[in-house]
C-alpha positions as CSV (number, residue, x, y, z in Angstrom):
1,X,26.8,-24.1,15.7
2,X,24.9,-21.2,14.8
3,X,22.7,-18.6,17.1
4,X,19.5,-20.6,16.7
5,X,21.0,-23.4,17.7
6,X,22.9,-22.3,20.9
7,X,19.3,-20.4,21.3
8,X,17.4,-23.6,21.6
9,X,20.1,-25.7,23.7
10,X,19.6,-22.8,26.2
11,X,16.0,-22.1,26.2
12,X,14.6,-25.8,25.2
13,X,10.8,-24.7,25.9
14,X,10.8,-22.0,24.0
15,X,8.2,-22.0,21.4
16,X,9.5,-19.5,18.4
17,X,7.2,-17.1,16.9
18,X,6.6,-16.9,13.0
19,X,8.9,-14.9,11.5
20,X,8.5,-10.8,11.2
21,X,8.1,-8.6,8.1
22,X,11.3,-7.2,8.2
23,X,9.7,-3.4,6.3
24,X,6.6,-3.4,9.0
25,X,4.0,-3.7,6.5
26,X,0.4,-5.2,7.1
27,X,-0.6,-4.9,3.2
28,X,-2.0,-8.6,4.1
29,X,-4.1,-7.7,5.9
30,X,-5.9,-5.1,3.7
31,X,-9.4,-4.9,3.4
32,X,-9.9,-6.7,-0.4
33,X,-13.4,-4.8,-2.1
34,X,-15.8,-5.2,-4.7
35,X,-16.1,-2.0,-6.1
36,X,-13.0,-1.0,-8.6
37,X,-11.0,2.3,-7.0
38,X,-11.0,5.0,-9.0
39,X,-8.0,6.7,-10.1
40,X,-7.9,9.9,-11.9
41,X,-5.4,12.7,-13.1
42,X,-5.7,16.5,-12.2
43,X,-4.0,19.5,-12.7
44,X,-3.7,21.8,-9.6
45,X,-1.6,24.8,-9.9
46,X,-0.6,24.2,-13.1
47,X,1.2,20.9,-11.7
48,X,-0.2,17.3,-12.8
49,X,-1.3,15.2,-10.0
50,X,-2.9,11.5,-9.3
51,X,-5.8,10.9,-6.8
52,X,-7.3,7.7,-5.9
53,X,-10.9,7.7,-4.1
54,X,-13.3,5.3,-3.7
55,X,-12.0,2.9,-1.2
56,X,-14.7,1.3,1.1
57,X,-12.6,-0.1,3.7
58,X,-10.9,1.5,6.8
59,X,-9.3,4.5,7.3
60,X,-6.1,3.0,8.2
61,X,-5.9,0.1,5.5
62,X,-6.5,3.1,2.9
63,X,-3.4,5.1,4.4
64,X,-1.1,1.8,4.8
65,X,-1.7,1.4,1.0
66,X,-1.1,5.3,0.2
67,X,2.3,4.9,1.9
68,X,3.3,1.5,0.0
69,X,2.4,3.4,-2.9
70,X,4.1,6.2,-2.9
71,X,7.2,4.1,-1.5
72,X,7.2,2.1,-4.7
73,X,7.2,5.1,-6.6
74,X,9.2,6.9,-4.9
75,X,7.3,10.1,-5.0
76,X,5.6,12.6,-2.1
77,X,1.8,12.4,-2.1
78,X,-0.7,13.5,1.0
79,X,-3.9,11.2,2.0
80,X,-6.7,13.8,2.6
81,X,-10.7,13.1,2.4
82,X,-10.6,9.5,2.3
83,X,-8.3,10.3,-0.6
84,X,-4.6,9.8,-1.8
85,X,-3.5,12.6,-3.8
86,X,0.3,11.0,-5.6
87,X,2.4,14.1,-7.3
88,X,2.5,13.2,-11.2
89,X,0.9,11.4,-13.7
90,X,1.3,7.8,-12.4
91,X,-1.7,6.3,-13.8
92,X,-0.8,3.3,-15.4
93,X,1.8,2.5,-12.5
94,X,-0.5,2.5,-10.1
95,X,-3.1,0.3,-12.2
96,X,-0.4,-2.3,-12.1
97,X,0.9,-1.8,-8.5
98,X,-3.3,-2.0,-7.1
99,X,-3.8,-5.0,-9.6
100,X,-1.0,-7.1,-8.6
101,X,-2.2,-6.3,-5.0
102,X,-5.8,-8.0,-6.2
103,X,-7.7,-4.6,-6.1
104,X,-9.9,-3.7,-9.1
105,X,-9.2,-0.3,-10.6
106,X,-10.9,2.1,-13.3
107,X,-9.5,4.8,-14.8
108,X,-11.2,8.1,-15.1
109,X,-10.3,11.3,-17.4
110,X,-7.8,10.9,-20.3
């Protein structure tokens, strides 16, 4: 007999709740838009650098899907102006992380 089990002969009117994403992460509940996101590479300070802008949705949604981003990537990155600013040239990983999410993304410059 398992915890669940000795769980429900204990508590028989308990009701159990749907199951928790274990890493804390809404991304399903992320605002889904029209317009395609822009992503574009820079070069501050001599150092190449990734900046995606033209999100329509909330200010939170944008900064839950800066942090999956740079989680996946592995890399530090800053949200600032309603904009996520990824160190390096990830480009093309980001295309396919923001398409598989079901956003629509063009790329701008180079």
């Amino acid at each position: 007999m398992d915890l669940q089990d000795q769980l429900k002969n204990l508590f028989p009117d308990h009701v159990s709740e749907e199951p928790v994403d274990e890493t804390g992460n809404d991304t399903d509940n992320i605002w889904m838009q029209d317009d395609p996101i822009i992503c574009k590479y820079e070069k501050r300070k001599g150092k190449p650098i990734t900046i995606l802008e033209g999100y329509t949705g909330a200010t939170e949604d944008f900064k839950i899907l800066a942090k999956d981003i740079k989680k996946a990537l592995s890399v530090g990155g800053s949200f600032k102006d309603d904009k996520i600013i990824i160190q390096g040239d990830y480009r093309d990983k980001i295309m396919t992380i923001l398409k598989n999410k079901g956003f629509k993304v063009k790329r701008v410059g180079g």
